[in-house]
C-alpha positions as CSV (number, residue, x, y, z in Angstrom):
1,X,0.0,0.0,0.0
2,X,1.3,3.3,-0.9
3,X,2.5,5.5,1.9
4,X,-0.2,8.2,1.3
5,X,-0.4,11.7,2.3
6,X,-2.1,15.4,0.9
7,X,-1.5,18.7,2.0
8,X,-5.1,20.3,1.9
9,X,-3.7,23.8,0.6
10,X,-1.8,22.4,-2.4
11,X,-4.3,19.5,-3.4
12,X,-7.9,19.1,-5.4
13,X,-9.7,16.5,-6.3
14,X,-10.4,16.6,-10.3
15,X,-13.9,14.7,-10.8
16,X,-14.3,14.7,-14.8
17,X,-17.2,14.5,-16.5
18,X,-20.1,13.5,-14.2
19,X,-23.1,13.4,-16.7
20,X,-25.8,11.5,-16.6
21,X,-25.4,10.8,-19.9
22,X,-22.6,8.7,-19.0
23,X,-23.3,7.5,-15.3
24,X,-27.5,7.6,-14.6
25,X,-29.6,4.9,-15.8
26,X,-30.9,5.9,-19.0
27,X,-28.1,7.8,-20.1
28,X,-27.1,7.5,-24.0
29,X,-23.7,6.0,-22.5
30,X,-24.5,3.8,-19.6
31,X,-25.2,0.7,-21.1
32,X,-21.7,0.7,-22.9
33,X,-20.0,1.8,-19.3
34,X,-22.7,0.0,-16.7
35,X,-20.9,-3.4,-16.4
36,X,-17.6,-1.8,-15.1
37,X,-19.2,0.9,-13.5
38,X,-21.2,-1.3,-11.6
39,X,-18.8,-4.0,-11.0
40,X,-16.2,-1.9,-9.1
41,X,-18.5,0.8,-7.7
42,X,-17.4,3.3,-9.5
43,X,-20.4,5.8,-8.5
44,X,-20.6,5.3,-4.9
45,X,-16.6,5.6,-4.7
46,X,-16.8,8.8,-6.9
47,X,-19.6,9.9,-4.2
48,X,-17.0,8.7,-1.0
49,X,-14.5,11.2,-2.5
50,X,-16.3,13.9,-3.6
51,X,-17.9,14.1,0.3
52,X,-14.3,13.2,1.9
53,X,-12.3,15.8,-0.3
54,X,-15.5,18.4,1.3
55,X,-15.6,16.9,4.3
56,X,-11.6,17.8,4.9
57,X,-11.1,21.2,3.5
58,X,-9.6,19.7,-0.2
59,X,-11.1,22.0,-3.3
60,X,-13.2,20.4,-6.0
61,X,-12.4,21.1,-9.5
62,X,-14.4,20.0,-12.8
63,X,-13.4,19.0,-15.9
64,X,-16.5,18.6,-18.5
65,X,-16.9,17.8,-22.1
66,X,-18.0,20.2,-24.2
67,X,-22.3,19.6,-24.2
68,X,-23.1,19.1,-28.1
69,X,-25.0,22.3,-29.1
70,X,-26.9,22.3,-32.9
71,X,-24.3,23.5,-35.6
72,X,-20.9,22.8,-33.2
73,X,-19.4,20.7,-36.0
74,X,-21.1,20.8,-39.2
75,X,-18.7,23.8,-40.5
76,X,-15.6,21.9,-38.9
77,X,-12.6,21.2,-41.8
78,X,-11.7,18.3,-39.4
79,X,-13.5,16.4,-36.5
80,X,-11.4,13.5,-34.5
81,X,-13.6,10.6,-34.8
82,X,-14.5,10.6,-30.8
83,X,-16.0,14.4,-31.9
84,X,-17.8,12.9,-34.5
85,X,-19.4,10.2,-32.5
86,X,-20.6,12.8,-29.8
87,X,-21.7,14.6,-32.7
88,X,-24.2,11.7,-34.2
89,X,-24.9,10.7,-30.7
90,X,-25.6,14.5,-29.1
91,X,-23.9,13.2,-26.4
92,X,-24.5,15.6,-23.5
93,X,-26.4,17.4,-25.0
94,X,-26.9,21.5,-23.8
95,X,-29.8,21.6,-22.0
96,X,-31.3,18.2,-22.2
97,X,-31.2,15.7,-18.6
98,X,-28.3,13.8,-20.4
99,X,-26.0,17.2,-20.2
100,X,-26.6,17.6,-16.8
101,X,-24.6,16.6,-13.9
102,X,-26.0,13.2,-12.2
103,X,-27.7,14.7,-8.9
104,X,-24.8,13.8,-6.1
105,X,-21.9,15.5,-8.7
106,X,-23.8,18.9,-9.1
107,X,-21.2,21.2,-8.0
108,X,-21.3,23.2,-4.1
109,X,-20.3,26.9,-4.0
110,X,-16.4,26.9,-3.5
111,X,-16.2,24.5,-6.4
112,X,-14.6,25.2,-9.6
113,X,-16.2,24.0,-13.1
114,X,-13.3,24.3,-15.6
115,X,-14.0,25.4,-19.2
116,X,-15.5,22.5,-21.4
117,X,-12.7,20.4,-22.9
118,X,-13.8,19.5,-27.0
119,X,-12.1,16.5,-27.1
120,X,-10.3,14.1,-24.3
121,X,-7.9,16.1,-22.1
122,X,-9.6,18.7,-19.3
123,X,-6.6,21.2,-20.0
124,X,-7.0,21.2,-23.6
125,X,-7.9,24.7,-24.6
126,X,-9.6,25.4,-21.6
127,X,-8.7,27.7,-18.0
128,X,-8.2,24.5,-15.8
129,X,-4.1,24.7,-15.4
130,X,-4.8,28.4,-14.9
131,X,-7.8,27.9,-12.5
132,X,-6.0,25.4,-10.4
133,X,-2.3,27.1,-10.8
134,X,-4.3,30.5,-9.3
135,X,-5.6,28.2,-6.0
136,X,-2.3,27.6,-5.6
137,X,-2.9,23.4,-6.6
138,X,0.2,21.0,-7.1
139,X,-1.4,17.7,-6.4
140,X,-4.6,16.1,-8.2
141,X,-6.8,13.3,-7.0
142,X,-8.1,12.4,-10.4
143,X,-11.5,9.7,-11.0
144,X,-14.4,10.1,-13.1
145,X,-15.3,9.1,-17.0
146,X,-13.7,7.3,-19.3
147,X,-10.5,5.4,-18.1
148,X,-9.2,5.4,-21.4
149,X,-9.8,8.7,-23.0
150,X,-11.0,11.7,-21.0
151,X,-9.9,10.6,-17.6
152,X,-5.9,9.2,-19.2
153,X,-6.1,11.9,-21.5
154,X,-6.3,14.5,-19.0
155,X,-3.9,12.5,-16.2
156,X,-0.7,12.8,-18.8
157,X,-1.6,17.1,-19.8
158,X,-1.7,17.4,-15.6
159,X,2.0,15.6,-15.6
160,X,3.0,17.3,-19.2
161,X,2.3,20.4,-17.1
162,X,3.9,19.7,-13.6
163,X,0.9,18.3,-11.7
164,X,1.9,15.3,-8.8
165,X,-1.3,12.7,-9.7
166,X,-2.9,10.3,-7.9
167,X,-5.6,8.3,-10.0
168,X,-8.3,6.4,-7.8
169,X,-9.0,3.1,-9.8
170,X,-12.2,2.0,-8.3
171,X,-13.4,5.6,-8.8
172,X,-13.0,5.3,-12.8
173,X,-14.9,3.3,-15.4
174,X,-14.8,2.2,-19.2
175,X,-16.8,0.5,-22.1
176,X,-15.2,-2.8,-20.9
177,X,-12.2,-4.7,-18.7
178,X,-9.8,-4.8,-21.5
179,X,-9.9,-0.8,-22.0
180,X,-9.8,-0.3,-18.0
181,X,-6.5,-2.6,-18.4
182,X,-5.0,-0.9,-21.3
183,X,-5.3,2.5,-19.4
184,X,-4.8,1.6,-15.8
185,X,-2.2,-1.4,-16.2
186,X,-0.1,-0.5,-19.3
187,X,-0.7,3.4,-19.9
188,X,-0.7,5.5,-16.4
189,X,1.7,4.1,-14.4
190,X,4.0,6.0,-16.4
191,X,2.4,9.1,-15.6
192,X,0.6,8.9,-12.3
193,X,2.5,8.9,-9.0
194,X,0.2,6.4,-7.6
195,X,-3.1,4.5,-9.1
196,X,-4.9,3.7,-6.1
197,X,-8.2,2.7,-4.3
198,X,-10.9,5.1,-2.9
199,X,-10.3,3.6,0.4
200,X,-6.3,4.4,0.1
201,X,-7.3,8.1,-0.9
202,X,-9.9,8.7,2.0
203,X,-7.7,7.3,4.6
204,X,-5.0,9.1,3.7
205,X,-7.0,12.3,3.5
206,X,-8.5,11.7,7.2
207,X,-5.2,11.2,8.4
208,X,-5.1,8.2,9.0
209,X,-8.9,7.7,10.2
210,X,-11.0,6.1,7.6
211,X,-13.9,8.4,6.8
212,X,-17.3,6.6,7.0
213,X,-19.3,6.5,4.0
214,X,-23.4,8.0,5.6
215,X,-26.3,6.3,4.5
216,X,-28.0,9.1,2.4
217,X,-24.7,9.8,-0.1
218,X,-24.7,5.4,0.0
219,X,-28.1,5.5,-1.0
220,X,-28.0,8.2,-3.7
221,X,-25.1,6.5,-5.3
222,X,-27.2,3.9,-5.9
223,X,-30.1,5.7,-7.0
């Protein structure tokens, strides 16, 4: 177990793209991500950080995909293929329940929402190094959606531009085992300084004393 331990001044925890599109039943993505999602407990563990990181005085940043608007791409010379699938799809659509963020991830005053990234990484043409550079932030707790693109995309900009990472694997999901492997196993240990367990991360952030998990943020995780 790694030997653990965040300095509340110069850390954040960096939850990307809570949408319900992605992790609420119903959403145009959760049938693709639901088996992972639900097989390590990715949501509840995303809910046990988010209300530990509060809970002990460690700021929240976000980092959201760009919510598909009519017209964003039709006069595009070039679209990546992962912006022309959110682009058929309408993936989080501006304004529609899917866009939103799932109920438990809505952000609490003190939080930052970043500018929307338009492709993978959360720094990509957006104020997030500049948000979290101005709060004084060194250290990143990174989980959220998808293991292999926004979330691994987004870990190697934070180390590309200085940041110490720690990536919460139980806090993460994907469209299946093989591309949680790819990016957990073979891809971010190069680039994370530790890839760790929700339980590791809200230990360490108590000090020691593992934070308990209350029945109402339990419940709504599941909801």
């Amino acid at each position: 177990m790694p030997n653990l331990s965040f300095d509340k001044e110069t850390t954040a925890l960096l939850v990307i793209d809570p949408y319900n599109d992605f992790i609420s039943e119903g959403g145009k993505l959760w049938d693709r991500i639901k088996g992972v999602a639900e097989a390590n407990d990715c949501i509840s563990h995303m809910v046990q950080l988010l209300t530990a990181a509060r809970r002990t005085g460690v700021r929240v940043f976000y980092a959201m995909h760009h919510r598909y608007r009519s017209g964003d791409y039709e006069t595009w010379k070039y679209a990546a293929p992962i912006q022309k699938a959110a682009w058929s799809r309408k993936t989080f659509e501006y304004g529609t329940w899917g866009g939103e963020f799932r109920t438990e991830f809505a952000p609490h005053p003190g939080d930052i929402v970043a500018q929307e990234h338009w492709c993978s990484s959360g720094f990509a043409n957006t104020d997030l190094d500049m948000q979290l550079k101005r709060h004084g932030i060194q250290r990143l707790i990174v989980a959220g959606l998808v293991a292999h693109t926004c979330v691994e995309s987004t870990v190697r900009f934070a180390v590309e531009l200085g940041y110490d990472v720690t990536l919460v694997k139980d806090a993460t999901a994907d469209y299946s085992e093989e591309f949680m492997h790819a990016a957990l196993v073979s891809n971010l240990p190069n680039y994370a300084s530790a890839i760790v367990t929700t339980e590791e991360v809200t230990d360490a952030l108590s000090g020691g004393r593992p934070l308990e998990r209350s029945s109402s943020a339990m419940g709504a995780a599941h909801g």
